[in-house]
PyMOL commands that place a pseudoatom at each C-alpha (Angstrom):
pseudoatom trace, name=CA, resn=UNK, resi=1, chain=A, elem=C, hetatm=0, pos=[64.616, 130.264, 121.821]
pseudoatom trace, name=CA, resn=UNK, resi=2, chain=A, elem=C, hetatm=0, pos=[68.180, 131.883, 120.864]
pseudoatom trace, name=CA, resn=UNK, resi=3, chain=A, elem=C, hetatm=0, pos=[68.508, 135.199, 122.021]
pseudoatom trace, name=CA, resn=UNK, resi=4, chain=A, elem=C, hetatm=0, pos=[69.111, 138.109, 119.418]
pseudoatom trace, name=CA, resn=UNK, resi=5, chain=A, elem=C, hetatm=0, pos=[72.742, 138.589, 121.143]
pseudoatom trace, name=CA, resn=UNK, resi=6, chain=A, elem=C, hetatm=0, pos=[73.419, 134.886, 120.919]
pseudoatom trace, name=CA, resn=UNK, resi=7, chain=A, elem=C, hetatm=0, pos=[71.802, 135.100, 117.061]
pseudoatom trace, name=CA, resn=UNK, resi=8, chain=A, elem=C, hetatm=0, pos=[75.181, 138.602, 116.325]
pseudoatom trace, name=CA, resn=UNK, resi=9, chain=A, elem=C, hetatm=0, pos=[77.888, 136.048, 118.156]
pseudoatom trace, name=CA, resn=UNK, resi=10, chain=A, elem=C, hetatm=0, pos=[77.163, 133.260, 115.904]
pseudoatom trace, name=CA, resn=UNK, resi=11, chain=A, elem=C, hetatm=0, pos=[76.643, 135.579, 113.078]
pseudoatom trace, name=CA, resn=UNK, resi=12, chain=A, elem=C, hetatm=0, pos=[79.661, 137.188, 113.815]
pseudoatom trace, name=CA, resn=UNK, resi=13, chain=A, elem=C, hetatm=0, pos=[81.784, 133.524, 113.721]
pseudoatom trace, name=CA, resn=UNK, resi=14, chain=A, elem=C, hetatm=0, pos=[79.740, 132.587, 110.793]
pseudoatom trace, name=CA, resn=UNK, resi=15, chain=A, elem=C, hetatm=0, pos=[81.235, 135.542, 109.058]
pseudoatom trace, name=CA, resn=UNK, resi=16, chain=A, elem=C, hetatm=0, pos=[84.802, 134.010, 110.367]
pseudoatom trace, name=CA, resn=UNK, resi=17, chain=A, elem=C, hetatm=0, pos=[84.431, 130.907, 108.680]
pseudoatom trace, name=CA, resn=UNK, resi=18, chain=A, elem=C, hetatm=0, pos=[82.837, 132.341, 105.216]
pseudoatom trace, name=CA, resn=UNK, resi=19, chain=A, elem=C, hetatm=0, pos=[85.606, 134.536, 104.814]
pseudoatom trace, name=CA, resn=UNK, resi=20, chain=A, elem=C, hetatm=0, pos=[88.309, 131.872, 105.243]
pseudoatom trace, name=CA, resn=UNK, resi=21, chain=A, elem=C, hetatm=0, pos=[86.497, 130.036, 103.040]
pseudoatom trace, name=CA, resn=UNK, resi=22, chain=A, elem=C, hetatm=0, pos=[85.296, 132.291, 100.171]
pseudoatom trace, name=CA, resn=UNK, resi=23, chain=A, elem=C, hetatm=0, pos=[88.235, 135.046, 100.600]
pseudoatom trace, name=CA, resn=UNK, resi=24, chain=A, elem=C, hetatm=0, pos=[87.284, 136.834, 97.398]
pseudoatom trace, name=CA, resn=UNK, resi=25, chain=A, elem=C, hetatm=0, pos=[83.596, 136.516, 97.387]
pseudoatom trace, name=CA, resn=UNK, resi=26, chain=A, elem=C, hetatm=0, pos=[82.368, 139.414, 95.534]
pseudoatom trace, name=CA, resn=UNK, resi=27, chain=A, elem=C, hetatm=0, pos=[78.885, 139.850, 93.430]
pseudoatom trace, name=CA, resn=UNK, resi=28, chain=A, elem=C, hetatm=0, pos=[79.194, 138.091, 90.488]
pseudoatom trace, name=CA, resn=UNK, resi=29, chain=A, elem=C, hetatm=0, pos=[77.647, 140.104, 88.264]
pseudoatom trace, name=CA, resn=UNK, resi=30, chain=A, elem=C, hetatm=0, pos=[80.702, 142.550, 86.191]
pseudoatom trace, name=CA, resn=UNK, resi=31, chain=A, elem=C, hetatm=0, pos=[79.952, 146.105, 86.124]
pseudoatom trace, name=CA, resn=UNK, resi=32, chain=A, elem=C, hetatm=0, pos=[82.265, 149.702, 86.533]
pseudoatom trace, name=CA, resn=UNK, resi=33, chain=A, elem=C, hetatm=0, pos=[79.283, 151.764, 87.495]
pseudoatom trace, name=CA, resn=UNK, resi=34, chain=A, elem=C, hetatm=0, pos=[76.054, 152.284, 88.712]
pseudoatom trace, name=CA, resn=UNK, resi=35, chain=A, elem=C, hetatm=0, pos=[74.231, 152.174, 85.739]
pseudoatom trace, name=CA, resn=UNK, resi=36, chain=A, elem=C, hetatm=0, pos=[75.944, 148.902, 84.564]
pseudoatom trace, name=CA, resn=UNK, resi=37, chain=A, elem=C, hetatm=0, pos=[75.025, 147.339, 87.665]
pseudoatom trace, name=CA, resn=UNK, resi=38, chain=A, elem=C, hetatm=0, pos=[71.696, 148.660, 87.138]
pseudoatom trace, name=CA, resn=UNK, resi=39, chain=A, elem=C, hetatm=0, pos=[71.609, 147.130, 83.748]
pseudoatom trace, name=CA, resn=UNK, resi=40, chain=A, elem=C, hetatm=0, pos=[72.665, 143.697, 84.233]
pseudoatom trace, name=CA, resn=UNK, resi=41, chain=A, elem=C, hetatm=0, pos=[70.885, 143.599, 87.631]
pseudoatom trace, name=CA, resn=UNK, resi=42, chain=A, elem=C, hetatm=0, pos=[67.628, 143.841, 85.308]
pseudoatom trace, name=CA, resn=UNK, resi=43, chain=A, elem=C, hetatm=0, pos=[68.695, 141.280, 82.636]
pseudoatom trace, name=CA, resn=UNK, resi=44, chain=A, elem=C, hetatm=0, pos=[69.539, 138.642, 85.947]
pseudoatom trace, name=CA, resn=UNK, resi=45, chain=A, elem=C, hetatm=0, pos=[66.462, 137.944, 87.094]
pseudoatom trace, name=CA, resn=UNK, resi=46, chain=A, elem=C, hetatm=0, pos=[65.789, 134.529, 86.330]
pseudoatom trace, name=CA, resn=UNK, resi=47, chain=A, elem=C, hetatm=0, pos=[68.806, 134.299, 84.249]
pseudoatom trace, name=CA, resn=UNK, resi=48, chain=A, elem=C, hetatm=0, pos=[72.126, 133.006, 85.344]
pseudoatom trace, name=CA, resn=UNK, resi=49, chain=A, elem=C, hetatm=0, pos=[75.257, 135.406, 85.983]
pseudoatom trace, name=CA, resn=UNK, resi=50, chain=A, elem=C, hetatm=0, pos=[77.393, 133.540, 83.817]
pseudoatom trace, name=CA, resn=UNK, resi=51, chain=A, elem=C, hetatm=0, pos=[75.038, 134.542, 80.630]
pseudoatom trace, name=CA, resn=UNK, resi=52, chain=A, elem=C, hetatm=0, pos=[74.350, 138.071, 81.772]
pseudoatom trace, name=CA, resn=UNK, resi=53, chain=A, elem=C, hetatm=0, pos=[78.274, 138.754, 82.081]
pseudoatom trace, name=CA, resn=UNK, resi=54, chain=A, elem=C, hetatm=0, pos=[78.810, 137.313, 78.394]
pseudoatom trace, name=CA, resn=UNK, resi=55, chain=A, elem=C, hetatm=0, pos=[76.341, 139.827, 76.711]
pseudoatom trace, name=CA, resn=UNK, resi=56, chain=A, elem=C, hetatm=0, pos=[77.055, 142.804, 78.864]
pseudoatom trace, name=CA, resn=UNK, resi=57, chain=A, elem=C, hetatm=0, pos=[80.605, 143.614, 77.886]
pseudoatom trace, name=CA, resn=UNK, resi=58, chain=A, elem=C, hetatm=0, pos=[79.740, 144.736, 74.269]
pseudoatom trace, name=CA, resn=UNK, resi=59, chain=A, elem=C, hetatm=0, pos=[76.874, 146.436, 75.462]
pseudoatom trace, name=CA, resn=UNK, resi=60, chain=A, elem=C, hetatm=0, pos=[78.461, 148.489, 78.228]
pseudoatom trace, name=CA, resn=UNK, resi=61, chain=A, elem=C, hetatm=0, pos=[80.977, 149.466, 75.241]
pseudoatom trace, name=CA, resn=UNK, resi=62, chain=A, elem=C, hetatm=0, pos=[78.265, 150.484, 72.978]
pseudoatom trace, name=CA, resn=UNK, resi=63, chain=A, elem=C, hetatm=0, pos=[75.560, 152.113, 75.495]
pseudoatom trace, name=CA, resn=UNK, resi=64, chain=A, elem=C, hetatm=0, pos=[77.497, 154.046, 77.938]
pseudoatom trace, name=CA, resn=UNK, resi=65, chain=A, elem=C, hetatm=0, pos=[74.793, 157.080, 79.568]
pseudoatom trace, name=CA, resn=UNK, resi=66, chain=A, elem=C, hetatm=0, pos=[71.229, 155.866, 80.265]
pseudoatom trace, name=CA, resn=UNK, resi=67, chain=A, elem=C, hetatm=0, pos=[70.258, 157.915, 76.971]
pseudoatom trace, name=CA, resn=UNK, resi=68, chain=A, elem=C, hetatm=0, pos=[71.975, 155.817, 75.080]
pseudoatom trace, name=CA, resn=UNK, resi=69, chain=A, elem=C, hetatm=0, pos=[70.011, 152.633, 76.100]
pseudoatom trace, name=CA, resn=UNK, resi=70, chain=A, elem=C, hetatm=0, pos=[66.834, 154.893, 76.242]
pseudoatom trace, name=CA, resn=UNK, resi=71, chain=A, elem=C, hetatm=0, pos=[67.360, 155.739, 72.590]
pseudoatom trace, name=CA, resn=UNK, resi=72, chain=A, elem=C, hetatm=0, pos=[68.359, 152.856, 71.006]
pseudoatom trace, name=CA, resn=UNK, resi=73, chain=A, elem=C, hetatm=0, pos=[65.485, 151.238, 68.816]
pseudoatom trace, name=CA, resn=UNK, resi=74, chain=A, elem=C, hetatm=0, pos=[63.949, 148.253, 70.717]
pseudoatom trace, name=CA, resn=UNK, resi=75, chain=A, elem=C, hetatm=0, pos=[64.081, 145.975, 68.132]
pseudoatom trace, name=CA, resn=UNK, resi=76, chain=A, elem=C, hetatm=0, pos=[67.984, 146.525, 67.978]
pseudoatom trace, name=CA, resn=UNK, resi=77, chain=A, elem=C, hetatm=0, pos=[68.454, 145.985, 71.559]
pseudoatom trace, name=CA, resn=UNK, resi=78, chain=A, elem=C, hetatm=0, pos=[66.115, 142.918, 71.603]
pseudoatom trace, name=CA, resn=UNK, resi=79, chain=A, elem=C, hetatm=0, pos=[67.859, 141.340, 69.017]
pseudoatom trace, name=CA, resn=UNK, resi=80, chain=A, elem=C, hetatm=0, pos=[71.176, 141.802, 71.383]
pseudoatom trace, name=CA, resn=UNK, resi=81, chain=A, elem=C, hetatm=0, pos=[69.652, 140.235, 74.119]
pseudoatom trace, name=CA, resn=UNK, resi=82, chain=A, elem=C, hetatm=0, pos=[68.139, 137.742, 72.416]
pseudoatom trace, name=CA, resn=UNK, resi=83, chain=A, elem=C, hetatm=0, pos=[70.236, 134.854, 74.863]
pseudoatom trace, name=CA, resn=UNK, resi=84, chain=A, elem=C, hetatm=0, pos=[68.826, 136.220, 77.808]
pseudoatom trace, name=CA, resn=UNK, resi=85, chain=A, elem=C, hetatm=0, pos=[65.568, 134.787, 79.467]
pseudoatom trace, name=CA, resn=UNK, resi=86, chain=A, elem=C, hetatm=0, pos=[62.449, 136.991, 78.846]
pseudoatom trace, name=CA, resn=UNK, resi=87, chain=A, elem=C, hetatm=0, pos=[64.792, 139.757, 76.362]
pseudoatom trace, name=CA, resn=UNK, resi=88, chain=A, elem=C, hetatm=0, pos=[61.460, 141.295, 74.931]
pseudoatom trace, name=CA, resn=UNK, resi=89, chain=A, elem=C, hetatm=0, pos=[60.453, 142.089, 78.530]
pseudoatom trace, name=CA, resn=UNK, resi=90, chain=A, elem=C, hetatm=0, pos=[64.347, 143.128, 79.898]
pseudoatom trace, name=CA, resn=UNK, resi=91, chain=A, elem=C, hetatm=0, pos=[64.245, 145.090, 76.916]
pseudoatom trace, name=CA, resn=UNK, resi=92, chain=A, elem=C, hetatm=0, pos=[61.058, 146.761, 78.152]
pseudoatom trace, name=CA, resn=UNK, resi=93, chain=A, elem=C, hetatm=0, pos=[62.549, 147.471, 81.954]
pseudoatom trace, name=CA, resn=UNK, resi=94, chain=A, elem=C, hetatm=0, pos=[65.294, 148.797, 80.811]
pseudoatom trace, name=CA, resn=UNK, resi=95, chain=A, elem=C, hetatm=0, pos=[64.370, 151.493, 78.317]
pseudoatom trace, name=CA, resn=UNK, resi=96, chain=A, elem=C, hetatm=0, pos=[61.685, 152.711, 81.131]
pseudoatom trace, name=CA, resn=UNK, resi=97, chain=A, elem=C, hetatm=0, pos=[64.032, 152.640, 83.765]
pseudoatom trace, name=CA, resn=UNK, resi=98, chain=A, elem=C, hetatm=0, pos=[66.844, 154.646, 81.483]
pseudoatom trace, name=CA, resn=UNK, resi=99, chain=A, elem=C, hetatm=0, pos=[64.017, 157.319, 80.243]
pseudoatom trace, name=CA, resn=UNK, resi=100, chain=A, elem=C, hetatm=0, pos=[63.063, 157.449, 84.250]
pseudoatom trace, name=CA, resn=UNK, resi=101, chain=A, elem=C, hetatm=0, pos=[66.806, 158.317, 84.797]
pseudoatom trace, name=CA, resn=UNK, resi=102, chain=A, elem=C, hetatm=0, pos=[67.105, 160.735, 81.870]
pseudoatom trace, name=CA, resn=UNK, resi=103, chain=A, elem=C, hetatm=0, pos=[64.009, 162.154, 82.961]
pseudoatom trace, name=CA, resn=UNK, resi=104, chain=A, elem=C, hetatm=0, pos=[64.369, 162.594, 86.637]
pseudoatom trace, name=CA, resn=UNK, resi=105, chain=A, elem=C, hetatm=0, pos=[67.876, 162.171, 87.735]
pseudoatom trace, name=CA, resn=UNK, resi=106, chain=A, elem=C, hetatm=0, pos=[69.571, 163.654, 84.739]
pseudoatom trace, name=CA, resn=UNK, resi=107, chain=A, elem=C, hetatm=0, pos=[70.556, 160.620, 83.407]
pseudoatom trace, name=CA, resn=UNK, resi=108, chain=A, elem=C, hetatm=0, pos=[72.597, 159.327, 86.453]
pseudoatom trace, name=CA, resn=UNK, resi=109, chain=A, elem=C, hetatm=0, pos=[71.474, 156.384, 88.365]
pseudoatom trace, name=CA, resn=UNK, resi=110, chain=A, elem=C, hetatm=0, pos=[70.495, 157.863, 91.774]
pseudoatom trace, name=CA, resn=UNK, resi=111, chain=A, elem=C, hetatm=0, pos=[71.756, 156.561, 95.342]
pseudoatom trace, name=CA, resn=UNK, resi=112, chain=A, elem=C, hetatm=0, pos=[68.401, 156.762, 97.646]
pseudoatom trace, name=CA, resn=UNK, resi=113, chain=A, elem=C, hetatm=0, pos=[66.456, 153.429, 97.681]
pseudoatom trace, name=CA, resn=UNK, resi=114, chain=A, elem=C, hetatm=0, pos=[63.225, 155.918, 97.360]
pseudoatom trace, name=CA, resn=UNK, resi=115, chain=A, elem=C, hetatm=0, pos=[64.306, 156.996, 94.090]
pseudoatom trace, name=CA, resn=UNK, resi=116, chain=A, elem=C, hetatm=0, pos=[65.366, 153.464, 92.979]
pseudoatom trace, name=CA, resn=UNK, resi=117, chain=A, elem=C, hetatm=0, pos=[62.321, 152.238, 93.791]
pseudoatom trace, name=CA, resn=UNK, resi=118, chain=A, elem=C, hetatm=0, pos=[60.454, 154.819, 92.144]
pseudoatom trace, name=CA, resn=UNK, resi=119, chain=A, elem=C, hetatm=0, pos=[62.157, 153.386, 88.768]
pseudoatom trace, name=CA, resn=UNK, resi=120, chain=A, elem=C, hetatm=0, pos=[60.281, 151.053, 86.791]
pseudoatom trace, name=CA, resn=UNK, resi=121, chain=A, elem=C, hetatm=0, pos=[61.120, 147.182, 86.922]
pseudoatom trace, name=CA, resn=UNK, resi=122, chain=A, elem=C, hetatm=0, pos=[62.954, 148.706, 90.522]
pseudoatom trace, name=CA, resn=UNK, resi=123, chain=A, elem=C, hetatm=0, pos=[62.234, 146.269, 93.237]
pseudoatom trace, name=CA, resn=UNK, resi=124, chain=A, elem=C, hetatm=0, pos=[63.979, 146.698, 96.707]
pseudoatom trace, name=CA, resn=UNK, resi=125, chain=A, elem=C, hetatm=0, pos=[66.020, 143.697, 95.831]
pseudoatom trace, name=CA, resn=UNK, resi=126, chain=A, elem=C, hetatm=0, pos=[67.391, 145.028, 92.949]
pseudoatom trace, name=CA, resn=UNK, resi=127, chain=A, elem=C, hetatm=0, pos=[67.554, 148.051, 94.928]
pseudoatom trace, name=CA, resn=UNK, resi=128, chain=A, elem=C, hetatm=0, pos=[69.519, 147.293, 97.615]
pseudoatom trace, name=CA, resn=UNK, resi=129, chain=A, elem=C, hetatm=0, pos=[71.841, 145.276, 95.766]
pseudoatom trace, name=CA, resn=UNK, resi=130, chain=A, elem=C, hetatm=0, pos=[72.727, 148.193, 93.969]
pseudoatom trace, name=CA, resn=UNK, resi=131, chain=A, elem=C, hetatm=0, pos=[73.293, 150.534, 96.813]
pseudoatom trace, name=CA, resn=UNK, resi=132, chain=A, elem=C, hetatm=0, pos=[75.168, 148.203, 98.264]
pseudoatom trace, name=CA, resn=UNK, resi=133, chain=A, elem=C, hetatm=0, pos=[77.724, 147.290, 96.076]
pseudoatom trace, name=CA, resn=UNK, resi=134, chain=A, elem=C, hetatm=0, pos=[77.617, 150.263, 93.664]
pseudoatom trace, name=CA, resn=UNK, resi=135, chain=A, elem=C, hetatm=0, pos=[77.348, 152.815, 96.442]
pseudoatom trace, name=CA, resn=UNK, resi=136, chain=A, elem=C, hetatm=0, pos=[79.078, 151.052, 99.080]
pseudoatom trace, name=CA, resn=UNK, resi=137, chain=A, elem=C, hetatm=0, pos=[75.785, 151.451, 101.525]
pseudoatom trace, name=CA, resn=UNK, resi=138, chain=A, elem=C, hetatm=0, pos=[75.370, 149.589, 104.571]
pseudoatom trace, name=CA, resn=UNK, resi=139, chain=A, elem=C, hetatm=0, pos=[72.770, 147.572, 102.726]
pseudoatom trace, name=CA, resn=UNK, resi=140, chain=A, elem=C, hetatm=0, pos=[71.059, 143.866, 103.141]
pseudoatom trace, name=CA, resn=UNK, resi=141, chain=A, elem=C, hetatm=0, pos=[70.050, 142.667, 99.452]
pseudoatom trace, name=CA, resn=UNK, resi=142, chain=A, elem=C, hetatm=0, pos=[68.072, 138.885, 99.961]
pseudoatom trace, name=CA, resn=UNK, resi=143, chain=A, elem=C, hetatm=0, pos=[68.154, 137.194, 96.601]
pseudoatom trace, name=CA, resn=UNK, resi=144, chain=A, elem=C, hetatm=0, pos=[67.366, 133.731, 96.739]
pseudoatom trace, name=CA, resn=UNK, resi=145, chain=A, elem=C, hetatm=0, pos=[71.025, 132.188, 98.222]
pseudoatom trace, name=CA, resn=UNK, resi=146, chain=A, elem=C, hetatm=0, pos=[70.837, 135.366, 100.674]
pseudoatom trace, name=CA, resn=UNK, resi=147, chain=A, elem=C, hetatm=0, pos=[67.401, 134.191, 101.365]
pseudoatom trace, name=CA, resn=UNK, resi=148, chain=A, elem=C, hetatm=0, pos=[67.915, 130.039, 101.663]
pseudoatom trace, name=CA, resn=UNK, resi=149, chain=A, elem=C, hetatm=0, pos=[70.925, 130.034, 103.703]
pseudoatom trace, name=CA, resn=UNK, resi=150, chain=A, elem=C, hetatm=0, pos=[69.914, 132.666, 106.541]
pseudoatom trace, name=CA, resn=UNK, resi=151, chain=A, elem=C, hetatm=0, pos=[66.762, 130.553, 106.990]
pseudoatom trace, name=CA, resn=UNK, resi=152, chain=A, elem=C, hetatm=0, pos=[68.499, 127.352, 107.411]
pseudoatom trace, name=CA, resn=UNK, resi=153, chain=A, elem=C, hetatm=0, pos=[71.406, 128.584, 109.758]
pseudoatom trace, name=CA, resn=UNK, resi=154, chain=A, elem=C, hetatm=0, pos=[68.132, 130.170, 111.444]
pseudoatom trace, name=CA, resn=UNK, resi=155, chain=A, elem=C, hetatm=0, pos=[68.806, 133.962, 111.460]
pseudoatom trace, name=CA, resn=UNK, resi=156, chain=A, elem=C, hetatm=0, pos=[64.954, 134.308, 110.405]
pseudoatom trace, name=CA, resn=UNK, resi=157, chain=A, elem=C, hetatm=0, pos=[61.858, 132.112, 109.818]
pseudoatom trace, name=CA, resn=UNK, resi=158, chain=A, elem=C, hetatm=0, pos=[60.602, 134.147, 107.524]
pseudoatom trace, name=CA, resn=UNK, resi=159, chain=A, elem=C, hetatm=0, pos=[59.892, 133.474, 103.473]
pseudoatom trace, name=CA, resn=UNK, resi=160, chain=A, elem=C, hetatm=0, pos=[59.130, 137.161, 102.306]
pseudoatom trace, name=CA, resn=UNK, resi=161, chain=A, elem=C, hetatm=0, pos=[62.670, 138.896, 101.238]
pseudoatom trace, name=CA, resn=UNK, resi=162, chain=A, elem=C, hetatm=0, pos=[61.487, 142.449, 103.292]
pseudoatom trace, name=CA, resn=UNK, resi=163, chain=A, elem=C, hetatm=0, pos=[60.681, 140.446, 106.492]
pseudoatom trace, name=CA, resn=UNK, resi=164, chain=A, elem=C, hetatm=0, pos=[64.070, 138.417, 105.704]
pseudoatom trace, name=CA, resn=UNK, resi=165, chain=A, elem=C, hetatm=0, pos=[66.117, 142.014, 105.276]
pseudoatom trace, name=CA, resn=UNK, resi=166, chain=A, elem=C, hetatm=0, pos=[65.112, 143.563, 108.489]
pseudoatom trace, name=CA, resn=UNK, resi=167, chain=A, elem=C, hetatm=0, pos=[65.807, 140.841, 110.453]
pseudoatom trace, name=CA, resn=UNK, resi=168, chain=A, elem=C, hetatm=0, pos=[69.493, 140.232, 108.941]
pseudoatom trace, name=CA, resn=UNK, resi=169, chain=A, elem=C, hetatm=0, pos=[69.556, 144.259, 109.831]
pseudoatom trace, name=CA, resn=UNK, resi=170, chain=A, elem=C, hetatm=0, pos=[69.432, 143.547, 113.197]
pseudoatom trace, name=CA, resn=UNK, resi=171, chain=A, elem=C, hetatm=0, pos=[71.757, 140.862, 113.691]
pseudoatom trace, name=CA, resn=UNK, resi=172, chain=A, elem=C, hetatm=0, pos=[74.310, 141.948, 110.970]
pseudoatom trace, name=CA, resn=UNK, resi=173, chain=A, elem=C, hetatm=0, pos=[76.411, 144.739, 111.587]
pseudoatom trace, name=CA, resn=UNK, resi=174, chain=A, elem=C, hetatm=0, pos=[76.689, 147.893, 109.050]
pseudoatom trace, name=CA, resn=UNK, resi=175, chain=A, elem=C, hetatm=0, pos=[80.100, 147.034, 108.177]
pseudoatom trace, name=CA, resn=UNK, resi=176, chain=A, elem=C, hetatm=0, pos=[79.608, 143.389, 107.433]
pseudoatom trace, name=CA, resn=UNK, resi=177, chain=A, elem=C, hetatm=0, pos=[76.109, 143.617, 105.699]
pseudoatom trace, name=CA, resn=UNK, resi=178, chain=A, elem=C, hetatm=0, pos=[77.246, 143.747, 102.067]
pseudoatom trace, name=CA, resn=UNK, resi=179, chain=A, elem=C, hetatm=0, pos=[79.943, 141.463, 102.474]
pseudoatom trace, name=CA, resn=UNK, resi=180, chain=A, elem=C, hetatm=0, pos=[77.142, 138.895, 104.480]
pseudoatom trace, name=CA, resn=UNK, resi=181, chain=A, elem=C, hetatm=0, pos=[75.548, 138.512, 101.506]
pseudoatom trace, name=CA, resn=UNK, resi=182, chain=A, elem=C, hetatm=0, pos=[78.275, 138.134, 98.971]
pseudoatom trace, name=CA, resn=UNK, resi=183, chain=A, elem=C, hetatm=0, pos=[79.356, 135.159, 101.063]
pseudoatom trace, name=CA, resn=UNK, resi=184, chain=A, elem=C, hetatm=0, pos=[76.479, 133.601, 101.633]
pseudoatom trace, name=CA, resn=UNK, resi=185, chain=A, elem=C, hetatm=0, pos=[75.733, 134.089, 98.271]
pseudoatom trace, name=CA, resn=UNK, resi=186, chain=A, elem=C, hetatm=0, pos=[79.261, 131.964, 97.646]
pseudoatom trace, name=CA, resn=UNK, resi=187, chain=A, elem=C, hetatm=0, pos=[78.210, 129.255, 100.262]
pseudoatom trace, name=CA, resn=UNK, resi=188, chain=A, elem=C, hetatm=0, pos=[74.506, 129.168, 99.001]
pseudoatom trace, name=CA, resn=UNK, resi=189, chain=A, elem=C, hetatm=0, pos=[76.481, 128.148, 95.384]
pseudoatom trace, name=CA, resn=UNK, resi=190, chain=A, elem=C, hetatm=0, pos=[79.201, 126.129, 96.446]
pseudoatom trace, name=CA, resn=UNK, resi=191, chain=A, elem=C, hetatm=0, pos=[77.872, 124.054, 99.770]
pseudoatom trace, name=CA, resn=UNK, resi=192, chain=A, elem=C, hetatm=0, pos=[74.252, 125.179, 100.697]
pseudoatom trace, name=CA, resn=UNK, resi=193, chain=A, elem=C, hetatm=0, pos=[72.656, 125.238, 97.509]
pseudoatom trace, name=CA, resn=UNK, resi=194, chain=A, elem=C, hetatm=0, pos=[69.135, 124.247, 97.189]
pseudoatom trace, name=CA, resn=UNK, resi=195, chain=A, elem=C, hetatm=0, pos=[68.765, 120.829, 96.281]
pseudoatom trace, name=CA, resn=UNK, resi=196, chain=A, elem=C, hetatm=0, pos=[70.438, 118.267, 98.476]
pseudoatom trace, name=CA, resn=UNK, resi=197, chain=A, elem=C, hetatm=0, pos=[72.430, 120.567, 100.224]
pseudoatom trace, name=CA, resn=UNK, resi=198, chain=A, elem=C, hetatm=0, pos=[76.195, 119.368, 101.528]
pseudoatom trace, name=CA, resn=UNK, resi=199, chain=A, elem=C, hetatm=0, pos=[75.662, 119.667, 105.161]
pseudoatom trace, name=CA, resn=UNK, resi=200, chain=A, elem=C, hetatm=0, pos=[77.929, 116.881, 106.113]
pseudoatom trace, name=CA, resn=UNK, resi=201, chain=A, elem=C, hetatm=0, pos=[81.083, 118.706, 104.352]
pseudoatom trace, name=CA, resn=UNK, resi=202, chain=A, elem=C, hetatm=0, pos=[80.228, 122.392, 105.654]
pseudoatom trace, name=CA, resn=UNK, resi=203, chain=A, elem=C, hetatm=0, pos=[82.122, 124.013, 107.986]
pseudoatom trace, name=CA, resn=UNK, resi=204, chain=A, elem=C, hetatm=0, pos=[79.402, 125.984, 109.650]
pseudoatom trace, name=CA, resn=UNK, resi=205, chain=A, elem=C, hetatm=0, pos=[77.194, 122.534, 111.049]
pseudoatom trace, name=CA, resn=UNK, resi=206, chain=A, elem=C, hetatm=0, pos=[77.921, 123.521, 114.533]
pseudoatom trace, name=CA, resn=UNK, resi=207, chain=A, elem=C, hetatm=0, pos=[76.585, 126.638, 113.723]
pseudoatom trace, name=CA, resn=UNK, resi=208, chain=A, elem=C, hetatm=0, pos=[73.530, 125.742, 112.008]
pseudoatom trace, name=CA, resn=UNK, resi=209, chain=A, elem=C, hetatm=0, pos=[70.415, 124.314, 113.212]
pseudoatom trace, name=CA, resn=UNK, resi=210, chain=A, elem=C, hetatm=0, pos=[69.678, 122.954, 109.653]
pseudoatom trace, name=CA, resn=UNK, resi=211, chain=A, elem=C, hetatm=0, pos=[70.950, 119.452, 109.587]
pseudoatom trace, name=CA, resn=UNK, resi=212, chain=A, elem=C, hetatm=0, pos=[69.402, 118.305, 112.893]
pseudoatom trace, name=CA, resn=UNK, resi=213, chain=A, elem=C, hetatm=0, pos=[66.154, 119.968, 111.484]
pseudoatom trace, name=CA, resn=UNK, resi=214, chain=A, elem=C, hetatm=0, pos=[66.062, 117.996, 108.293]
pseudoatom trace, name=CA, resn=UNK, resi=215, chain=A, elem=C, hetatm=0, pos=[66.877, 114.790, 110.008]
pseudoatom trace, name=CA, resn=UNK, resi=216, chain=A, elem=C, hetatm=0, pos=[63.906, 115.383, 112.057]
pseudoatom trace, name=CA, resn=UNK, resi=217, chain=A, elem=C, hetatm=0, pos=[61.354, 116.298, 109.601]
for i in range(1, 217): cmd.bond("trace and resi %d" % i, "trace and resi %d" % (i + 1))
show_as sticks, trace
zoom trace
């Protein structure tokens, strides 16, 4: 059994590598502000980032305070989503989450992962991504490359995101958390991505129990 000080060294010179690697890694989702980020977090799930950044632009131009998007007639708003997966119900989550914010939080998108959660369509994915890279918190967000690639370089056995995020908490440090998941977000794309993953061409096999475990299995 690796020790959870042997687990932070190799995180630490995974972290090396990634960033030599994937220099600008960044989430690739476009936004300026919280409430864009909020926005296109909602139209993303289960929709590719490439899409989501070629409808938001116009919209972020033309909706610019969460009463905007709250007041805008649904049909309108559907029909401007129309390319994205499920638009009737992103259309849905996102007038109920802006009438939460106009409601509650004076129309500003607010920086406590209580009070994001307490929005509807708000899950603590969504959540902590957010915080993180809106808010610049010290934040672990697992979506699903976050979520592949720690289990296979065996930082956690787990399945379920929450049991995932606390134990990247304790391995990651504060500083490196957000930009963790950006790269392995980057590496779970380029290298490590879900189906047959390129494990003979990455440069973090001697740090990853992966390969030996799929020969084995």
């Amino acid at each position: 059994m690796e020790s959870i000080e042997a687990k932070r060294k190799r995180v630490v010179e995974i972290l090396r590598i990634l960033r030599g690697l994937y220099p600008d890694a960044k989430l690739a989702l476009a936004f300026s502000n919280p409430l864009e980020l909020l926005i296109a977090l909602i139209l993303a799930a289960q929709a590719r980032d490439d899409l989501v950044n070629s409808v938001t632009p116009s919209l972020f131009s033309q909706y610019r305070r969460a009463a905007d998007w709250a007041a805008v007639p649904m049909e309108q708003l559907q029909e401007q989503l129309r390319k994205i997966n499920f638009y009737r119900n992103k259309t849905r989550a996102i007038q109920k989450a802006c009438h939460a914010l106009v409601e509650r939080f004076g129309g500003n998108v607010p920086d406590r992962l209580d009070d994001l959660l307490s929005l509807p369509g708000v899950g603590r994915k969504t959540a902590n991504i957010l915080l993180g890279n809106a808010f610049g918190q010290p934040v672990i967000g697992v979506d699903t490359h976050v979520g592949r690639v720690s289990g296979r370089l065996g930082l956690t056995a787990h399945t379920d995101p929450d049991k995932i995020e606390a134990d990247l908490l304790a391995l990651v440090s504060a500083a490196d958390r957000v930009a963790f998941c950006h790269l392995l977000q980057a590496h779970g794309r380029a290298v490590c991505t879900a189906r047959n993953p390129g494990c003979a061409r990455c440069a973090l096999r001697d740090l990853c129990p992966y390969p030996q475990a799929a020969s084995t299995s």
